[in-house]
GUMARPA-257887 format. One record per atom (N, C-alpha, C, O): z, x, y; residue in one letter. Coordinates in steps of 0.05 Angstrom, whole numbers, plus 5000, padded with zeros to 4 digits. Example, Ala and Ser with C-alpha at 12.3 -4.5 7.8 and 13.67 -1.06 7.14 Angstrom:
BEGIN
515652644886A/515652464910A/515652644934A/516952854934A/514252574955S/514352734979S/515752585001S/516152685023S/
% end
This chain:
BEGIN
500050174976X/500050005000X/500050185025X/501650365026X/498150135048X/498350235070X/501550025084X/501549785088X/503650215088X/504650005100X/504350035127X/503850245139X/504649805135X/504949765172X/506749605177X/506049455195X/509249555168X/511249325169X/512749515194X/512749415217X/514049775190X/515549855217X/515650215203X/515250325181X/516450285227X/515650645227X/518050725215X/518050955207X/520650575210X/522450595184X/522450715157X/523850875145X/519650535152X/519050555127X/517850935112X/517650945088X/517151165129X/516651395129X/518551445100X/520451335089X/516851695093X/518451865064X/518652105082X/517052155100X/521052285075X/521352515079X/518652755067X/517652745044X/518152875082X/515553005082X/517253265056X/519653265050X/514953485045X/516753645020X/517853815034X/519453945021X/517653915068X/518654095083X/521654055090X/523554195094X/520953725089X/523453635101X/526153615085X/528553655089X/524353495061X/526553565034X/528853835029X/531253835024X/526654065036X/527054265037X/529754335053X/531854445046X/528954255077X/530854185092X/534154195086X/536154325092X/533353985072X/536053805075X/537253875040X/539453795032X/535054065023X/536654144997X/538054295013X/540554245014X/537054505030X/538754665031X/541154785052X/542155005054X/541454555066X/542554535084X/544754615083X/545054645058X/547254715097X/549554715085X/551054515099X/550054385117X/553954485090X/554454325090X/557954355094X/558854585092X/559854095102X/562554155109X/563053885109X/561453715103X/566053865118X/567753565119X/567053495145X/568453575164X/564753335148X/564553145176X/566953125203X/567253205226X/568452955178X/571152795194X/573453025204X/575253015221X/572653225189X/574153475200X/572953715222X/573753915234X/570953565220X/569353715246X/567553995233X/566254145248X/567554025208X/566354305202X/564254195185X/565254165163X/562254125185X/559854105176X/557354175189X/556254005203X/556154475183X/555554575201X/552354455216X/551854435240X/550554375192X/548754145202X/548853925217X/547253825232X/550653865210X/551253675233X/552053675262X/552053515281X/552753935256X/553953985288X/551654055297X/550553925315X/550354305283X/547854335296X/545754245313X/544554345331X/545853865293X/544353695304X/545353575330X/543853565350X/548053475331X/548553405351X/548753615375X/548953505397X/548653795375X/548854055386X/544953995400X/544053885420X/544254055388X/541554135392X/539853815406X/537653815418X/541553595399X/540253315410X/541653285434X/540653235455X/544053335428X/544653335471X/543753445482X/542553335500X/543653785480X/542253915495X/539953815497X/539653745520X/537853765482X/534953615490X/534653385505X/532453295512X/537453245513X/537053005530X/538653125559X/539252975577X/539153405560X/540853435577X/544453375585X/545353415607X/546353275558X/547753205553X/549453375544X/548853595536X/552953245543X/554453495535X/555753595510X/556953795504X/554753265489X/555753285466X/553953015453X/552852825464X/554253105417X/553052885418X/554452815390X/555652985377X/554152565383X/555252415354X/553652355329X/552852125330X/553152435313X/551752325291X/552152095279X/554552075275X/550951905270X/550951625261X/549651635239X/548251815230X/550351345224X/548951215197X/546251135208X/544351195194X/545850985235X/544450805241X/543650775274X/544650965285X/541750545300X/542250615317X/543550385318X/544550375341X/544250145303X/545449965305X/548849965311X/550249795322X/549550295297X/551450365299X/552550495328X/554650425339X/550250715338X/550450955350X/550150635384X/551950625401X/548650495385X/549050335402X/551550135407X/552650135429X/552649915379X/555249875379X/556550005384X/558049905401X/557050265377X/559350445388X/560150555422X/562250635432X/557650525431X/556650595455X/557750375472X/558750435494X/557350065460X/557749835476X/561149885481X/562249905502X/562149895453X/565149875457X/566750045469X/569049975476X/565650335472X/567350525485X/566850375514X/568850305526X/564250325526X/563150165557X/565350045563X/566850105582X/565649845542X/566249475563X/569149495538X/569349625517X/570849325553X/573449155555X/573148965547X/571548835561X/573948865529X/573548515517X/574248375536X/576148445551X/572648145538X/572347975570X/570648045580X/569847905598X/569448265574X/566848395602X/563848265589X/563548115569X/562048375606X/560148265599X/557048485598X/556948665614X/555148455580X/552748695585X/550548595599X/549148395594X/550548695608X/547148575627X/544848785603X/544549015596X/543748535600X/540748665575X/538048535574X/538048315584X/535448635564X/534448415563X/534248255540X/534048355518X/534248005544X/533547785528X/532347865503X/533547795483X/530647975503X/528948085468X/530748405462X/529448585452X/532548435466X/533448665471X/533748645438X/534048435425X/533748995428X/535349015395X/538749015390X/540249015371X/538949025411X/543048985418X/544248715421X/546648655419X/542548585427X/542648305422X/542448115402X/543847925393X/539248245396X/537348005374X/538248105349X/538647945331X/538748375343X/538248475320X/540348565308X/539948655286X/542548565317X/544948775316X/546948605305X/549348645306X/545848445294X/548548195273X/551548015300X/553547885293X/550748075324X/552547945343X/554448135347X/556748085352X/553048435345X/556848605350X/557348695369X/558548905370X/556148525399X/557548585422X/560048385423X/562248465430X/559348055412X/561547935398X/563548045390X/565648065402X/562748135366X/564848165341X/566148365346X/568548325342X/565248715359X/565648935359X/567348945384X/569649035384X/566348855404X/567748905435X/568148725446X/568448775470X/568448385437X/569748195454X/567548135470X/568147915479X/565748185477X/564548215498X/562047955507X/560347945489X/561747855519X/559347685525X/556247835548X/555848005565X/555147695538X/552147795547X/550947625569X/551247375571X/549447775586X/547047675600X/545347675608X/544847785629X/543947575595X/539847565579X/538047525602X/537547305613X/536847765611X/535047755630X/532447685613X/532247705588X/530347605630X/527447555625X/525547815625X/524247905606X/525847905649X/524548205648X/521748215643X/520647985643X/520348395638X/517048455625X/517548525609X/519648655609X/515648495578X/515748585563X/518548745554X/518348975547X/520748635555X/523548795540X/523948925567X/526348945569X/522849015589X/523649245609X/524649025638X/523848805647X/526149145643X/527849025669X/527949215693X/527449455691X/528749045725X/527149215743X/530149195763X/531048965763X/531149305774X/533449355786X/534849065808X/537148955810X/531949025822X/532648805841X/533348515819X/535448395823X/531748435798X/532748305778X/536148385766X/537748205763X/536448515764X/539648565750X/541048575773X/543248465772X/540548655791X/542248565821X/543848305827X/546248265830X/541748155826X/541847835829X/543847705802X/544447475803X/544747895777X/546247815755X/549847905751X/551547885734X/549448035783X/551848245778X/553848055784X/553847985807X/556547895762X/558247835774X/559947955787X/560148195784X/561947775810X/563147695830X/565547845826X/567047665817X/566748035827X/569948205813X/572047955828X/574147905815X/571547825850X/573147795850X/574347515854X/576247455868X/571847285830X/571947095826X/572647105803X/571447255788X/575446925792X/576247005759X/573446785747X/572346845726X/572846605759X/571246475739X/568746675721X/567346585703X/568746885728X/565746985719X/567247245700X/569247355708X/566047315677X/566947575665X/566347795679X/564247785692X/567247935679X/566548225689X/564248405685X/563848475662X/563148475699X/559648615693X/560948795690X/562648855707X/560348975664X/562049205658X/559249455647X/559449695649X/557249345639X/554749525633X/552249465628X/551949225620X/550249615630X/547649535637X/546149655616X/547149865609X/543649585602X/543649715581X/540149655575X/539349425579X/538649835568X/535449875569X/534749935545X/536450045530X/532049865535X/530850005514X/528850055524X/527949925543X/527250335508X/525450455515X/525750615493X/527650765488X/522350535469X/521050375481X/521650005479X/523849945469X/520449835486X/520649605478X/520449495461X/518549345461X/522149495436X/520149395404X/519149085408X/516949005402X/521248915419X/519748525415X/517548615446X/516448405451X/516748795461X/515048825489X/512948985472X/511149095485X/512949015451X/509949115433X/510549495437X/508549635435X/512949615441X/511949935448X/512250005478X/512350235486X/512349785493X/512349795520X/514149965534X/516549905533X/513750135543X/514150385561X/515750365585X/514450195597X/518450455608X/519650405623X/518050675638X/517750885626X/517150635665X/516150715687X/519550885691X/521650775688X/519351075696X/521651355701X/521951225730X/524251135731X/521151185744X/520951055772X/523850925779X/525950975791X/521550615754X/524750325740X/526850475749X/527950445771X/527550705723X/529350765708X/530650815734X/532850725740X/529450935748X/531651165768X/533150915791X/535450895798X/530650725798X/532150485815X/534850405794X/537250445800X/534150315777X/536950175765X/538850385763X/541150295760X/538750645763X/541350815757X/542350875786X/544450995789X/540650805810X/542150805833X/543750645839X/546050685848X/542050265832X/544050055825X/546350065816X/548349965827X/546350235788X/548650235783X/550550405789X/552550375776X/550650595807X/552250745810X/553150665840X/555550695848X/551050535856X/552550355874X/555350185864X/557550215874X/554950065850X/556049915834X/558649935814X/560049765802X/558750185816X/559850325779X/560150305760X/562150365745X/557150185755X/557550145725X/555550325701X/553150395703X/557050355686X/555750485657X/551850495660X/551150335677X/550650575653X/547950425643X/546350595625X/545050775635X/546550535591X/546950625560X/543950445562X/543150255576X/542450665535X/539450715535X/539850635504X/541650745490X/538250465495X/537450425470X/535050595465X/533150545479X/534950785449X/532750955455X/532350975424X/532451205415X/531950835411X/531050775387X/528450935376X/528351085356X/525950835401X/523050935407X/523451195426X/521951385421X/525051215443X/524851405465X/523451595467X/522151645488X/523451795441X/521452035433X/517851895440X/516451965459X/517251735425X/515751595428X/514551505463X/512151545470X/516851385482X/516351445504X/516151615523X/515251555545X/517051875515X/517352145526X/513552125514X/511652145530X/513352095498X/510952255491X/507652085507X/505252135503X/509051885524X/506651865538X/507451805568X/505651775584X/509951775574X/511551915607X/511152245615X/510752355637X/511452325594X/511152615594X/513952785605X/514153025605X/515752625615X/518052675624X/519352875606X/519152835582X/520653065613X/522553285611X/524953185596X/526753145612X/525853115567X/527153025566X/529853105578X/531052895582X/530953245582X/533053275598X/533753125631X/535853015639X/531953155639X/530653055666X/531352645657X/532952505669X/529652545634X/530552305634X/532452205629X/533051975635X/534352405613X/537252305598X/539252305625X/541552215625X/538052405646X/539052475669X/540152225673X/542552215674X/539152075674X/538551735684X/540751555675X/541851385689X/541251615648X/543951435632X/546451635629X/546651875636X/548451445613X/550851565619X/551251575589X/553451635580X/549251505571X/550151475544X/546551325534X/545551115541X/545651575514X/542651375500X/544051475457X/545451635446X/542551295453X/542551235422X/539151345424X/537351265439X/539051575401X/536451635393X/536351615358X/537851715342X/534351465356X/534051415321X/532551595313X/530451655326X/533351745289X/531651945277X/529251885257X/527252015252X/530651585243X/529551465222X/526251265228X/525451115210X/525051295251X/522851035259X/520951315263X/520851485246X/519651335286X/516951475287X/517451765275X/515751885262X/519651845279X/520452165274X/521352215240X/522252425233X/520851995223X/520652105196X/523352215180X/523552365160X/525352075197X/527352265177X/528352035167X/527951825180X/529952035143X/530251815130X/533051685137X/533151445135X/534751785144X/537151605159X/538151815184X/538352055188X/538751565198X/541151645220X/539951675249X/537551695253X/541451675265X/542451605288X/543651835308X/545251965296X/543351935340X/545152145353X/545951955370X/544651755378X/547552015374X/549351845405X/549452035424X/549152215408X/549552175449X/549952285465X/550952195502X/549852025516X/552852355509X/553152325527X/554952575537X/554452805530X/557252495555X/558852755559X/561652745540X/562552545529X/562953075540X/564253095518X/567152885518X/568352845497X/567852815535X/569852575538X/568352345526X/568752305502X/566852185539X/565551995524X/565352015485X/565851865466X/564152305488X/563652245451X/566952265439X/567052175416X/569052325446X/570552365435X/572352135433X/574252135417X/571851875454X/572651575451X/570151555432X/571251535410X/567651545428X/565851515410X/566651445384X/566851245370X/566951795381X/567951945362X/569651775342X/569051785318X/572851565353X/574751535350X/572951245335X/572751215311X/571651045359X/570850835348X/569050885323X/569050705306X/568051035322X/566151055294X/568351165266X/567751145242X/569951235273X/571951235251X/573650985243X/574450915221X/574150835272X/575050505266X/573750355258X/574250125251X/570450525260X/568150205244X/566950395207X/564850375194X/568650485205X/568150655181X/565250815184X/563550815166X/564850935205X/562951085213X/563251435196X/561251575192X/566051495189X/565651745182X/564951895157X/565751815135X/563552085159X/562352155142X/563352465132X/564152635148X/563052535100X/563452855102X/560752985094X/559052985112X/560053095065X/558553245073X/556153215080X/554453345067X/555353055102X/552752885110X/551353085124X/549852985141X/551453305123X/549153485133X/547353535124X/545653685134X/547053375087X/544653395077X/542253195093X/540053295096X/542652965102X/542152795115X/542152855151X/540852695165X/543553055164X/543953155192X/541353285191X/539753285209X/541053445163X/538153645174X/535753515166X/533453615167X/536453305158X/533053175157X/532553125181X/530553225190X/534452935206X/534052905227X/533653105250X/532653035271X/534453365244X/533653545259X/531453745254X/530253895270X/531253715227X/528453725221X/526153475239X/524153455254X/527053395233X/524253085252X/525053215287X/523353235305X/527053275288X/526653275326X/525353595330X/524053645351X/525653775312X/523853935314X/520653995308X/519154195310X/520453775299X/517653845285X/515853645282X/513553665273X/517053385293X/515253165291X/514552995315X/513152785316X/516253185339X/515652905360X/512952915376X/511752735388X/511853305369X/509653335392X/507953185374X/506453115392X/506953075353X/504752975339X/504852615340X/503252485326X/507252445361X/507052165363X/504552135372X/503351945362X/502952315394X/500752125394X/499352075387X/497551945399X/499452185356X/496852165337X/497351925334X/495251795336X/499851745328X/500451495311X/499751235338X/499150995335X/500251365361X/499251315389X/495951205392X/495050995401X/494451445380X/492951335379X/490751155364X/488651025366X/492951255343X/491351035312X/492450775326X/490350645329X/494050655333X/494450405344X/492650255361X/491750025360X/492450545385X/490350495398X/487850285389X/486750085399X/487650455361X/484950405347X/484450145338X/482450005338X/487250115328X/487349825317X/487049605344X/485249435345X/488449625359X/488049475380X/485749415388X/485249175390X/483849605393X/479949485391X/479049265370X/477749055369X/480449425355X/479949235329X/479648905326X/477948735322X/482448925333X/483448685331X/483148455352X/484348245351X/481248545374X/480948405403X/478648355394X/477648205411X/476748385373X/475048335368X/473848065355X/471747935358X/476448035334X/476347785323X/476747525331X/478747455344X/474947365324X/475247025343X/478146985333X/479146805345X/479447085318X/482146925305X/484147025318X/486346915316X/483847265335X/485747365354X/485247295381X/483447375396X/487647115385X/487446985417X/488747245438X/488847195462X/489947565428X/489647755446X/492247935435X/493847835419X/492448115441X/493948395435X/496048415458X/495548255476X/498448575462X/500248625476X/498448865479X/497148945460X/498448955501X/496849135506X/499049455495X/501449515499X/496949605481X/498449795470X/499450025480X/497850205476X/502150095496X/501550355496X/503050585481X/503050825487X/504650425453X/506050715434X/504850715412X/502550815410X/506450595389X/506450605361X/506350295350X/506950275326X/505950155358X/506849815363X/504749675370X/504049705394X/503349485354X/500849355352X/502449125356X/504349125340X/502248875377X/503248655365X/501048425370X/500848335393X/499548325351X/497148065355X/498047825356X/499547735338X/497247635383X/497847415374X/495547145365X/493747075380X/495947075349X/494246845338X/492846565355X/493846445374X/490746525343X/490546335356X/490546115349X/490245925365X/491046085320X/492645835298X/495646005294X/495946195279X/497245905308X/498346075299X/500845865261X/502945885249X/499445775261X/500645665235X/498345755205X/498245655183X/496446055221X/494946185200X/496546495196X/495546695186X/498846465206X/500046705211X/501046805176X/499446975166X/502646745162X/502446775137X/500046785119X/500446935100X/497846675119X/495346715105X/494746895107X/494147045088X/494446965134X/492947265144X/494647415135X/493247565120X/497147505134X/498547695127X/498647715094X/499747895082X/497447505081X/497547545056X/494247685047X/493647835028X/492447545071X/490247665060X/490347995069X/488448125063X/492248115080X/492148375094X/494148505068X/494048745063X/495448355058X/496648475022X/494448485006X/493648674994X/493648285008X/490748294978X/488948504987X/486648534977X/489648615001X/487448845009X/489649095008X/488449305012X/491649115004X/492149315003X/494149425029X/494649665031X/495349205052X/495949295074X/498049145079X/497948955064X/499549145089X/502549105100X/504049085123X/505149285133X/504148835136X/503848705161X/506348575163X/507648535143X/507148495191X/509648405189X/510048115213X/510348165237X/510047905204X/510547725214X/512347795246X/514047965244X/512147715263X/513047745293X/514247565313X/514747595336X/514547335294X/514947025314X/512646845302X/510946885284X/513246635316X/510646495305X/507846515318X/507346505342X/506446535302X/502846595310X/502346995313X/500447135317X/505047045310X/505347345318X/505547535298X/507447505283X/503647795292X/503647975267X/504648245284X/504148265308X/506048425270X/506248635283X/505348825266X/505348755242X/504349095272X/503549315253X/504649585280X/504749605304X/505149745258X/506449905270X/506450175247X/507350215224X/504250405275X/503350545263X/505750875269X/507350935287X/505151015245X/507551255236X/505751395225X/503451325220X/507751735220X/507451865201X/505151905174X/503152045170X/506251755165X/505251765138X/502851505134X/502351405112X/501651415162X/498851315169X/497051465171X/496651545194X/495151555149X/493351735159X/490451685180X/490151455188X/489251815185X/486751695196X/484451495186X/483451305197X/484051595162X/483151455129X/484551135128X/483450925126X/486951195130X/488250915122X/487450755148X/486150555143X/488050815177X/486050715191X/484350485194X/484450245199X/482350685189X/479350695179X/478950505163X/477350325167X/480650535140X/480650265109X/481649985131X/480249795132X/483750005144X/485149815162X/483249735174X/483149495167X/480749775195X/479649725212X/477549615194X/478149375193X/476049635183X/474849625162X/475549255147X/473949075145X/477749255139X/479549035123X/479948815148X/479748575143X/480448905170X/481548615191X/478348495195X/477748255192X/476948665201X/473848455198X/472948295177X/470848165177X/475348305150X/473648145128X/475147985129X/474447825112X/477447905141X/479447735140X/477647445148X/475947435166X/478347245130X/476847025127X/479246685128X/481046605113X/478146595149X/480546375152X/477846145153X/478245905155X/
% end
């Protein structure tokens, strides 16, 4: 199967294996595991940061992030399709007390004068407390969609007017570095705390960095041991991910532009009423029956391909790694025979 369901799905490459046989290794929770530090060591520094956390997940490395932020009673300003929201099983709820408020935004991305207009009142008890502000980049439900460094820098003036937190879901982020072109140091500048996933475009098979400064990770630190976050000798697993941040991020825009590719593709067909316009790893089509949305995705199995439902009328494909040019090619090839 070519899959295209999500950039998750990647195998560790035999280099990477390599990697991570021979990694060495120590007690996490005791602080001596030397891959691991490494990684975190080597991922702050690349965001410009002063320490950083290793995680299971970014579901984690972001939960954890929310709860060190906000005070139960407070509230996150996010967007609406956000993955801290939609995706994350409710653990700004469950984890930090906390309630939310769901901007509209573009495509997943939000623009400073918008979150302005959301900031409650400190010193009306009726309203919870705006306690943090919180972005992804890239956009996964906004198709891949990209935050303008510009955005970014207005809302971190906002919020420092303000004083509040403002924590980067950066799930894709590599991904958006790689067509901002930004310095990553230079962008991490911007937040006070980003979650980078190792496991989606960058090929490593689990885990998560948290970063920020060394006070921060060490309230981090504490919560990821209260959410059974700790780990010992997980540096077999630390150097796959630092294997991927060394060696896989200059080559996103190959997967950049196989999407690209598909996107022609797929604007072509009368059955596609139009594409989110592409600019990462993230194809998302929407239908123009959209109650042919399952058929099509089955006729895109019977061929050999692996597609992923998106909403209704909505398919997503989402191109990685271990998408070759060939597979492509077979892909581009297969959506023209699709027959409704």
């Amino acid at each position: 199967m070519i899959d295209f369901r999500s950039d998750t799905v990647t195998k560790p490459s035999s280099a990477m294996k390599e990697a991570m046989i021979s990694a060495p290794v120590g007690d996490d929770v005791f602080g001596e595991d030397p891959s691991i530090i490494e990684l975190e060591e080597y991922t702050a520094n690349l965001f410009g940061k002063e320490a950083g956390l290793f995680c299971s997940s970014g579901t984690q490395t972001n939960q954890i992030a929310i709860n060190v932020h906000v005070q139960p009673g407070g509230e996150v300003i996010c967007h609406e399709e956000s993955h801290i929201y939609k995706y994350e099983g409710g653990g700004i709820a469950k984890n930090s007390g906390a309630s939310v408020r769901l901007l509209k935004g573009d495509r997943g991305r939000l623009e400073a004068n918008e979150i302005a207009q959301w900031i409650n009142p400190a010193h009306d008890v009726h309203f919870p407390l705006t306690q943090l502000v919180s972005l992804e980049d890239t956009a996964n439900r906004g198709g891949g969609a990209v935050y303008s460094f510009e955005k970014i820098q207005e809302i971190r003036i906002l919020c420092d007017s303000l004083g509040l937190p403002l924590h980067l879901d950066g799930a894709r982020v590599c991904n958006a570095l790689a067509v901002n072109k930004i310095d990553p140091a230079v962008y991490g500048s911007a937040f006070d705390s980003i979650s980078i996933c190792l496991s989606k475009g960058l090929g490593a098979p689990v885990g998560s960095v948290l970063v920020g400064t060394k006070e921060f990770i060490q309230k981090a630190r504490r919560v990821r041991k209260v959410m059974g976050g700790g780990m010992r000798q997980a540096g077999i697993i630390a150097a796959g991910g630092l294997y991927a941040l060394k060696n896989n991020r200059e080559r996103l825009h190959i997967d950049h532009e196989h999407a690209k590719t598909l996107e022609t593709v797929f604007l072509k067909q009368n059955w596609v009423e139009g594409v989110l316009e592409v600019q990462t790893n993230i194809v998302v089509v929407q239908l123009c029956d959209a109650s042919k949305r399952d058929e099509i995705l089955a006729q895109f199995k019977s061929f050999g391909i692996l597609g992923m439902a998106f909403g209704p009328g909505m398919l997503r494909f989402v191109t990685h790694l271990d998408v070759s040019a060939e597979d492509i090619a077979f892909t581009c090839e297969k959506i023209g025979e699709i027959a409704l």
